[in-house]
C-alpha positions in Angstrom: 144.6 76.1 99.0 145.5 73.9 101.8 142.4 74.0 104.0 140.4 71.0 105.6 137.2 71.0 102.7 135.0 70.1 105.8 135.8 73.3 107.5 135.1 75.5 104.2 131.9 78.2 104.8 129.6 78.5 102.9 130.9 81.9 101.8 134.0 80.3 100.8 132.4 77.8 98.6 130.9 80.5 96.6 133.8 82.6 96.4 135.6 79.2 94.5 132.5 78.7 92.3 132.5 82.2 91.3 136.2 82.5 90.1 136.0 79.1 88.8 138.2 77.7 91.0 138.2 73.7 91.8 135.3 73.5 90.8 135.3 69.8 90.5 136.3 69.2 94.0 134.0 71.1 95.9 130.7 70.8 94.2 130.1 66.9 95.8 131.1 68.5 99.5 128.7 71.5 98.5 125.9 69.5 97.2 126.2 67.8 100.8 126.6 70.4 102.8 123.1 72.1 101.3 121.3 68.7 101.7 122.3 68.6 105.7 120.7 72.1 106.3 117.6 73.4 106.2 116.8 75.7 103.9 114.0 77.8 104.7 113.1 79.5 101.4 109.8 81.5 102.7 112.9 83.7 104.8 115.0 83.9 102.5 116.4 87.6 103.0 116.0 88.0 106.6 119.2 87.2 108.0 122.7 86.7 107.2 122.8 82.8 107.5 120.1 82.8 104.7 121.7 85.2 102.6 124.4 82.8 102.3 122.7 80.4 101.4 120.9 81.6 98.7 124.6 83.0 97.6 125.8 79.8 97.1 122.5 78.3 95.4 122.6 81.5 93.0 126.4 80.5 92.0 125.7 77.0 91.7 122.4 77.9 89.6 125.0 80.2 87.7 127.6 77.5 86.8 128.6 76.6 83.6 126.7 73.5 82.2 130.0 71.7 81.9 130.7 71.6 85.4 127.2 69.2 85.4 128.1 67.3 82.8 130.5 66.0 84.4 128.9 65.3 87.8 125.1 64.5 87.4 124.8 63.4 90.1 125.1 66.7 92.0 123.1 68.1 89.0 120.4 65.4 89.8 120.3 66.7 93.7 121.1 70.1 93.6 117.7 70.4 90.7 115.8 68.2 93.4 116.1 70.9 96.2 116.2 73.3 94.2 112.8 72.8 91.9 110.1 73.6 93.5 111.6 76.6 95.5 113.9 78.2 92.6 111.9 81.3 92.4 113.5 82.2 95.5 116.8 82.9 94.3 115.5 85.8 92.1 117.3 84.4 89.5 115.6 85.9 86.0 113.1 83.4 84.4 115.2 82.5 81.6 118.3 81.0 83.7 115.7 79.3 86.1 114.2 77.8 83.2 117.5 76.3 82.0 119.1 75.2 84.9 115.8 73.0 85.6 115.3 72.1 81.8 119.1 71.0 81.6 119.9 67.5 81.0 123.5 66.8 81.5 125.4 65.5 78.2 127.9 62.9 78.8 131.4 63.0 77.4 133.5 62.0 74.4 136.7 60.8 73.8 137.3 61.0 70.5 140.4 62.2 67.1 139.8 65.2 68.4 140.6 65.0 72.2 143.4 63.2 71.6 144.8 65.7 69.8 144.5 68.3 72.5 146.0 66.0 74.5 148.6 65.2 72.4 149.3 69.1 72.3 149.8 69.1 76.3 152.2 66.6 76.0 155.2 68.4 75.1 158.3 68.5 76.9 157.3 71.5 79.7 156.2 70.4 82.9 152.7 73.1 82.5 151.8 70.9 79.3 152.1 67.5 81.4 149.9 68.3 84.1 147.1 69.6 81.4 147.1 66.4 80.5 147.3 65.0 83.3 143.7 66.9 84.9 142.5 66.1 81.6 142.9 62.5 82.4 141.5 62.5 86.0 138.4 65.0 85.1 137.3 62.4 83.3 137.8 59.9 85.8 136.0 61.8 88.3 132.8 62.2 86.0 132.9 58.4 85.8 133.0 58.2 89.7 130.4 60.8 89.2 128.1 58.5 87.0 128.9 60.6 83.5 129.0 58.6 80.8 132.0 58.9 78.4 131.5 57.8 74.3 134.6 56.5 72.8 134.3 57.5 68.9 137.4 55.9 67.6 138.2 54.0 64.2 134.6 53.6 63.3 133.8 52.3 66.8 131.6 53.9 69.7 131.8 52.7 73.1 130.3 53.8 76.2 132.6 54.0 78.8 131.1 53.7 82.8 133.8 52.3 84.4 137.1 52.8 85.3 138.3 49.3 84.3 136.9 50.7 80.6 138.6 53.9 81.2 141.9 52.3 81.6 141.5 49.8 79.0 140.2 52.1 75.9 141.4 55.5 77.0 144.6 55.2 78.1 145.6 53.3 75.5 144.9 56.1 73.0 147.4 58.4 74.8 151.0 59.0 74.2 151.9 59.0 78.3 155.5 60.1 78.8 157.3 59.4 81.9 156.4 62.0 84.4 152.8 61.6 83.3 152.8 57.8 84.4 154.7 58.7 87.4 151.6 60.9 88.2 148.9 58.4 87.8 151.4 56.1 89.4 151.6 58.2 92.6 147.3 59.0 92.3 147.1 54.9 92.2 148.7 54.8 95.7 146.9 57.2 97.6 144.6 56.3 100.0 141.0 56.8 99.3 
């Protein structure tokens, strides 16, 4: 996709949250986007403009819990517009009920992970960049404010920052060659 994100519709946003697609990426640019408009809930259904936006509130309702785990903090404001006015997405009770009862879980790093990370690492390109979105996701939800326990040797650590990131994370990985030259080239991008 090679598209300005600022120049996404709305309509387009909920096609990528539907089929699951970058996810990640557009949620914060979403969550924005709903927070500059108006939403006038008592119309709901009368016009096209309103249609779309309870579309894109329904699929964001509708995402996997994961997806908020990661970023609470678009949890945190999507639930605040969203919880007295909810009802108006038709969404059934049950799901409703959920999505505002949902408390993100923060993440861990643990044996296990590193194993499936271990198992992207092999020698085919597919396998390094695996490992390599597993590494930033987890970046992100720390930019995010999700909190990341490190279970390792008989030691818990809650990782918040980046600095921590580096200094217990990455140092549990095996990181080949064209993995570092992939967080090499992320270090110098412009922000």
């Amino acid at each position: 996709m090679h598209k300005d994100i600022r120049k996404i519709s709305l309509s387009e946003f909920s096609h990528l949250l539907r089929e699951n697609i970058a996810v990640g990426l557009c949620l914060n640019p979403i969550i924005e986007r709903i927070k500059s408009v108006e939403i006038d809930f008592d119309f709901f259904f009368n016009n096209d403009h309103s249609e779309k936006q309870r579309e894109i509130l329904r699929e964001l309702v509708l995402l996997n819990t994961h997806h908020w785990d990661i970023n609470p903090i678009a949890y945190n404001k999507l639930k605040l517009v969203l919880s007295e006015s909810i009802a108006a997405l038709k969404l059934s009770e049950t799901v409703t009920q959920e999505f505002l009862a949902y408390e993100p879980k923060g993440l861990v790093w643990n044996q296990e992970t590193i194993n499936a990370f271990d198992a992207f690492m092999n020698d085919n390109r597919m396998g390094v960049w695996a490992a390599y979105n597993m590494l930033t996701s987890r970046k992100r939800a720390i930019f995010n404010e999700a909190k990341i326990d490190f279970e390792l040797d008989d030691n818990l650590i809650e990782i918040t920052t980046l600095a921590e990131f580096e200094e217990n994370i990455l140092k549990t990985v095996r990181i080949n060659n064209e993995l570092k030259g992939l967080l090499e080239k992320e270090r110098l991008m412009p922000t």
